[in-house]
N, C-alpha and C positions, 0 to 999 in steps of 0.2 A: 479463377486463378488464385483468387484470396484465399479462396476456402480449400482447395486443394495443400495449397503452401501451411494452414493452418492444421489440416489431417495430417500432415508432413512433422510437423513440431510438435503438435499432442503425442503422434508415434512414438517419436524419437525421446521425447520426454519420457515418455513410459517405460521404455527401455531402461532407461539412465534411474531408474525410481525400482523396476521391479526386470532386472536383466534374466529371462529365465528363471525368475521367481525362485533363483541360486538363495537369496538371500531369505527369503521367508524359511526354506526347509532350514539351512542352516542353525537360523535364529531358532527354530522347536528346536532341532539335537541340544542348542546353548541352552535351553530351555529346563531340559532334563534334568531333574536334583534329585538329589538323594534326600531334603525335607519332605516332598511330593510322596516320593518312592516310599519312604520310612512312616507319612498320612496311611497309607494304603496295607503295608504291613502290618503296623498295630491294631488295625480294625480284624483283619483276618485273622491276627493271633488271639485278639480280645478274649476274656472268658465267655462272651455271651456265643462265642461261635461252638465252643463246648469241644473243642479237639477235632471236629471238621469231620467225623468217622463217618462215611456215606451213609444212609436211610436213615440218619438221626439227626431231630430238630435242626441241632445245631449245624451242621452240614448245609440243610436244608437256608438257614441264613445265612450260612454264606453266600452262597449261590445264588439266592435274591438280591440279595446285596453289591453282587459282583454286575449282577443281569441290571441292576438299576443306574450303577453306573455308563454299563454300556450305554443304554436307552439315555441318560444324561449329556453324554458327549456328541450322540447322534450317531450310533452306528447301527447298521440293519439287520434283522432278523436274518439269520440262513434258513432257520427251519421251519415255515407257517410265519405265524405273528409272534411268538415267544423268542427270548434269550433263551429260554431254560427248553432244554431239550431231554422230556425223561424216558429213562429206563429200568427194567423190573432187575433186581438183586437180592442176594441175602448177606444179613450179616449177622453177627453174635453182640449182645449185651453182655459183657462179663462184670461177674457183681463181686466172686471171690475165690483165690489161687490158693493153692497149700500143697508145698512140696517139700518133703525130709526124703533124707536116705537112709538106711539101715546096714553099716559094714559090719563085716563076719567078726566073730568072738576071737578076741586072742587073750589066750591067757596073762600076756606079761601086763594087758591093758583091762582095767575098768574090771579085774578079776572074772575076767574070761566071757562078760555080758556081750549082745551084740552092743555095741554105738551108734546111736541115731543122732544125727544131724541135720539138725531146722535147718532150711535154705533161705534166703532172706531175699527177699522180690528186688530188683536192677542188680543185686550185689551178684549172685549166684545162678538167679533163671529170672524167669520173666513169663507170663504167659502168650499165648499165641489168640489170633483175632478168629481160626476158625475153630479152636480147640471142640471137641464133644464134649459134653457134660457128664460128671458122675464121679464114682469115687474110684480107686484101684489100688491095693499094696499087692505088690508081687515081686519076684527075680527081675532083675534086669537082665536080658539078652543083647550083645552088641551083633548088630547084621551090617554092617560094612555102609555101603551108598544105601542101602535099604531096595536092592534093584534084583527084577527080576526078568531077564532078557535074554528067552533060549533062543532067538533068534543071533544074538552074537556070541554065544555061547557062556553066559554070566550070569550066575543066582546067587545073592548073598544070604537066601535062606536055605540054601544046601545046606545039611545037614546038620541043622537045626532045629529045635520046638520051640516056637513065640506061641503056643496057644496058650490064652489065659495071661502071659506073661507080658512085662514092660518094653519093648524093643526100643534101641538106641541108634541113630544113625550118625553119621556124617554127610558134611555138605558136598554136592559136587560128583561128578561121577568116574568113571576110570578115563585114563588119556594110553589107551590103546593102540600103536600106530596101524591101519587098515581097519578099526571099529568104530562106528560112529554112534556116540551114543547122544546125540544132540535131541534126540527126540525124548532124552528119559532124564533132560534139563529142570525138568520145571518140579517144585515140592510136591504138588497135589499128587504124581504118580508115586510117590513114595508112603504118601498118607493113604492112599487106596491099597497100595499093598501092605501098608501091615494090617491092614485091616481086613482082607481079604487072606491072609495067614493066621488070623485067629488074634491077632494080640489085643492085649486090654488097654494100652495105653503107651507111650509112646515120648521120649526125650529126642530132643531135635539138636542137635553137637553145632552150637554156629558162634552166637555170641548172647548175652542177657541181657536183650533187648524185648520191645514189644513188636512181632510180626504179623503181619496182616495176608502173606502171599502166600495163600493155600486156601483149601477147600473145605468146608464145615465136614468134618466123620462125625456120624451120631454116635455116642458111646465109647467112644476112643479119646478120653482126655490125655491133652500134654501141653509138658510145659519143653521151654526154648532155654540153654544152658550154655553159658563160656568153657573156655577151656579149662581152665580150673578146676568145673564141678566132674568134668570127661577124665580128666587125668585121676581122679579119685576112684570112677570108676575102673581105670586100665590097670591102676597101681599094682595088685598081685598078679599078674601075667605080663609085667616087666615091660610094658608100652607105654606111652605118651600120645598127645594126637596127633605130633607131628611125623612120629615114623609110622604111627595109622596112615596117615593119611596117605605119604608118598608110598608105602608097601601097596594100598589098596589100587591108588594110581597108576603104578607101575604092572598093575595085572594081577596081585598076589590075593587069595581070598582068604579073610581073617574075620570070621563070625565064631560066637563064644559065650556061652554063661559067664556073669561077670563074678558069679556070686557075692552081689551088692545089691540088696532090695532097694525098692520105693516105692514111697506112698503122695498119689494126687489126687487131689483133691479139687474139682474144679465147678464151679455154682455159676450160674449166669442163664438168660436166655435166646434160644436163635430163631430169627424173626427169618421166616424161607418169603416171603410174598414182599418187600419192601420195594419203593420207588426211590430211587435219587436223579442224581440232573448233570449234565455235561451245560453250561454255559459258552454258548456260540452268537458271537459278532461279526461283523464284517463293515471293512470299508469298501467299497463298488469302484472296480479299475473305473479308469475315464474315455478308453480307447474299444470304442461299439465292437471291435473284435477282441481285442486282446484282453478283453474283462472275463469274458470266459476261462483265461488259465488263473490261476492262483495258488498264491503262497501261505500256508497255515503256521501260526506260532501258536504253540501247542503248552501246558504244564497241568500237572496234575493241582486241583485244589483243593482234594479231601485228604487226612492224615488219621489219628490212630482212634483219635476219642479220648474220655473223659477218665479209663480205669485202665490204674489202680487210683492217679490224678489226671489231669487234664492237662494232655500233651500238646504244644502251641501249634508244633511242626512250625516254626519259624523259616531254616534255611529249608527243612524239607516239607512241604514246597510250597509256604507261603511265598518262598521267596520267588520262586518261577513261576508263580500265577500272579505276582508283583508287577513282576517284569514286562507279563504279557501283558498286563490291563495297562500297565504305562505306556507301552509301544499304542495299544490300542487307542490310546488318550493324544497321544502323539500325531497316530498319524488324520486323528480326526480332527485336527487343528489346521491343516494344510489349504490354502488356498486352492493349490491346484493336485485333485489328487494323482495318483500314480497310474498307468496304464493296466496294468494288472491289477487284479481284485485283491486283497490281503484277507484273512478268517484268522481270527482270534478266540481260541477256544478255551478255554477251561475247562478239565475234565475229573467227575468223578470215580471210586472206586479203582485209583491204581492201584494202593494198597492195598487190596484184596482180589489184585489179578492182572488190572491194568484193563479195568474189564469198561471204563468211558470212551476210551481211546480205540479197542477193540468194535466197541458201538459204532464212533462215527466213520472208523475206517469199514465195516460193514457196510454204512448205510450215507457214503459219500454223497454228497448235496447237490441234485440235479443242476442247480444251478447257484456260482457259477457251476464249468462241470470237467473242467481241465487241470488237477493237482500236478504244480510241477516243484514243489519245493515243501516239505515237512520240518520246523524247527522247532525242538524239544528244548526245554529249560525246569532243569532238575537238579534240586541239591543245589543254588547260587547263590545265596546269599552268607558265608562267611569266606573270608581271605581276603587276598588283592589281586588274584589273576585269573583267566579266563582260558576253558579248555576246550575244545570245540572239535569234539568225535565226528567224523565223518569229512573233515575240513580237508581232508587228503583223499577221502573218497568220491567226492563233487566239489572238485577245487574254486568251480566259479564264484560261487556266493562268496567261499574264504577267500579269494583274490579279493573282490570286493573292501570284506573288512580289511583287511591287512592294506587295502591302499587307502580306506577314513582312515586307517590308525594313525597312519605312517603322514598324513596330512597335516591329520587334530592330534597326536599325541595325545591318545586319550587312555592306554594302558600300555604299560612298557613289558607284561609279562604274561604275552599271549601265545596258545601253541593249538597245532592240529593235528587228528590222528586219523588214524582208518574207524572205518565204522563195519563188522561184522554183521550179514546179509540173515547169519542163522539166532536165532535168539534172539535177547534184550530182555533188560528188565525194567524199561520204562518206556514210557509212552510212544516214543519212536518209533517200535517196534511193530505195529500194527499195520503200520502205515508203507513202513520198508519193505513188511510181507506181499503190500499187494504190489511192488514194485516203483512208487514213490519215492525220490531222494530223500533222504533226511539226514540232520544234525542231530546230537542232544548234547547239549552243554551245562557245564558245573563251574562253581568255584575253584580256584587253586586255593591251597593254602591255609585255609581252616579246619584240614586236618578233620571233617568232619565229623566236630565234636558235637557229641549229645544228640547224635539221628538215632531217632525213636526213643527217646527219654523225654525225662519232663523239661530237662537245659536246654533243650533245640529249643528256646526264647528268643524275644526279640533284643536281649540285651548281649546275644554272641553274634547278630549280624554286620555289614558291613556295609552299610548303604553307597558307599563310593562305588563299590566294586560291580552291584548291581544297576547302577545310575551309570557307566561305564560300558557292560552290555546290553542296555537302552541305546546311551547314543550310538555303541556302532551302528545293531543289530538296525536302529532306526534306518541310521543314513546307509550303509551297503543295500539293503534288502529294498529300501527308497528306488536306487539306484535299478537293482538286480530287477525288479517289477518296469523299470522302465526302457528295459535294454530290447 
């Protein structure tokens, strides 16, 4: 009788000490800071990671670095015995860019000479990460979306010659009502065709930044241009790019000699056989059945590389491979873990296709072997507020956050949208394709300044803001694994 009355009071003690062990997860979300979060950042931004550009060293340490941690905290292999998960890519070393234009003679100007104007690399263009190598001066051609689609009845190279010549595109393709042109989304079909049209080379109408989301054409160099350097081009045929834009949009087809030369110049080399690594962890549900579903927090961890400098990619996406490794560290602190398994991946080669993320959604992880939830974290780290694309398309998990918020007040300027089933330009998307729920979430509010320049540094992030979707994303998804 003693000793039953004594099991009777240890019980009850236990309880009153760790009630549902409410108090332990709590204490991790308290736990989460933004000095942890901001350790973790700076080492990813470091110069020794060389700009993160997949199959180069530098890359290649992050990714160790990330994988060491895992194995530090105690979290388990998905794939064999490794973190590091590789796969075969290619990509380009660019060593050096050179782009001028050449406008028609006018007599009242420079006594009737052409005008050649140096472009100055961030200011005016920028090179691209699959650009072809080699030289080209020629005529610029403008060919519309750069599209050729007899199946909806739209060529932008009717009635035009890009042989030999520089073609100039725009971004984005026509909004047709009854024509779907979703399938002629992505750049790389716009690079094959001008190159299967004969041209030499190639201006990309977007902004002058450095881009990585295309596919290496051998011999077809270009460079990537803001509006600015496009309005120069349009200036004697009385266009601008924004009634380009909506004219082409609206169905109207507008390809044209611009007569405005250019000359590019593009040096570097493209490595076709390279290896890089997606980085995958896992914490192990606790429930013998229900370990088999699981929820993955997904962010890209490679960025642009070291040229023309050595681009940090701070908010993009140091800061959501941040976020992931923190939740990761989070939730392997838990006394009691969660019924559902969690995968914490890090992936490389978004920038150049999104092609890590494509990998593991190919090659989803026999065990566990049930995905019922995909969360992307893209672009977080500048502002104060928090946007969560798909939060209206699989409302459970945003119920969740929205009721830690509304508990812990832990962001006052949170919102959700629909998440779009055709496309994406970031990791999510791979995942959605195979019918997977997912998220992808960003910063509000930073106005995303300096993505794909050398600013995207650690001295424009906001570690609140990223320490904030730690602790939701911890305690909802805590939760949602345990429902």
């Amino acid at each position: 009788m003693i000793a039953k009355r004594l099991f009777l009071f240890i019980g009850i003690l236990m309880l009153v000490i760790h009630p549902m062990r409410a108090d332990d997860v709590e204490d991790i979300m308290a736990s989460i800071k933004g000095g942890h979060i901001f350790e973790i950042i700076n080492v990813l931004t470091s110069h020794e990671m060389g700009g993160r550009l997949s199959g180069t060293a530098g890359y290649n340490r992050a990714a160790k670095w990330a994988g060491s941690k895992y194995e530090e905290w105690g979290l388990e292999p998905v794939y064999s015995d490794s973190f590091l998960k590789p796969f075969g890519m290619a990509y380009n070393e660019m060593r050096e860019t050179h782009f001028s234009l050449v406008l028609p003679s006018d007599p009242k100007v420079n006594e009737g000479k052409p005008i050649v104007k140096e472009m100055t690399i961030y200011k005016d263009f920028c090179p691209t990460l699959y650009s072809g190598f080699g030289h080209v001066e020629a005529e610029i051609v403008f060919v519309g979306f750069g599209l050729t689609a007899p199946e909806l009845g739209w060529d932008d190279y009717k009635g035009v010659d890009v042989k030999d010549k520089i073609v100039a595109t725009l971004r984005g393709t026509p909004r047709i009502q009854g024509k779907d042109f979703s399938a002629y989304t992505e750049r790389t079909v716009k690079l094959l065709n001008a190159k299967e049209h004969g041209a030499a080379g190639m201006i990309l109408i977007n902004r002058a930044v450095v881009s990585g989301a295309g596919v290496y054409v051998e011999n077809l160099p270009m460079v990537m241009v803001g509006n600015e350097v496009a309005d120069v081009l349009f200036k004697s045929k009385g266009y601008d790019v924004q009634s380009l834009s909506a004219l082409l949009e609206d169905g109207h087809h507008l390809s044209f000699p611009t007569g405005v030369r250019a000359e590019i110049n593009a040096i570097g080399a493209h490595h076709p056989k390279a290896t890089t690594y997606n980085v995958i962890g896992m914490i192990e549900g606790s429930d013998p059945v229900l370990k088999e579903e699981y929820l993955i927090f997904g962010a890209h961890l490679d960025h642009l590389g070291p040229w023309p400098i050595i681009h940090p990619g701070a908010s993009d996406n140091a800061s959501g491979s941040t976020i992931v490794m923190e939740l990761a560290y989070a939730f392997s602190r838990l006394k009691t873990r969660p019924k559902r398994s969690i995968i914490f991946a890090l992936f490389g080669a978004e920038e150049l296709g999104l092609l890590g993320s494509k990998h593991m959604a190919a090659n989803l992880p026999k065990y566990p072997s049930k995905p019922i939830m995909m969360v992307n974290i893209d672009v977080a780290g500048a502002g104060t507020g928090i946007r969560v694309t798909g939060g209206k398309t699989y409302p459970d998990l945003y119920g969740l956050i929205t009721e830690v918020n509304d508990k812990y007040a832990i962001n006052p300027n949170i919102s959700a949208g629909e998440i779009s089933p055709v496309g994406g330009n970031s990791d999510y998307a791979p995942f959605l394709a195979k019918g997977i729920p997912a998220y992808t979430n960003s910063s509000r509010g930073g106005q995303r300044f300096g993505i794909h320049t050398a600013a995207d540094s650690i001295y424009i992030v906001t570690p609140k803001v990223m320490e904030d979707m730690a602790r939701l994303y911890f305690m909802a998804s805590y939760m949602y694994a345990n429902k």
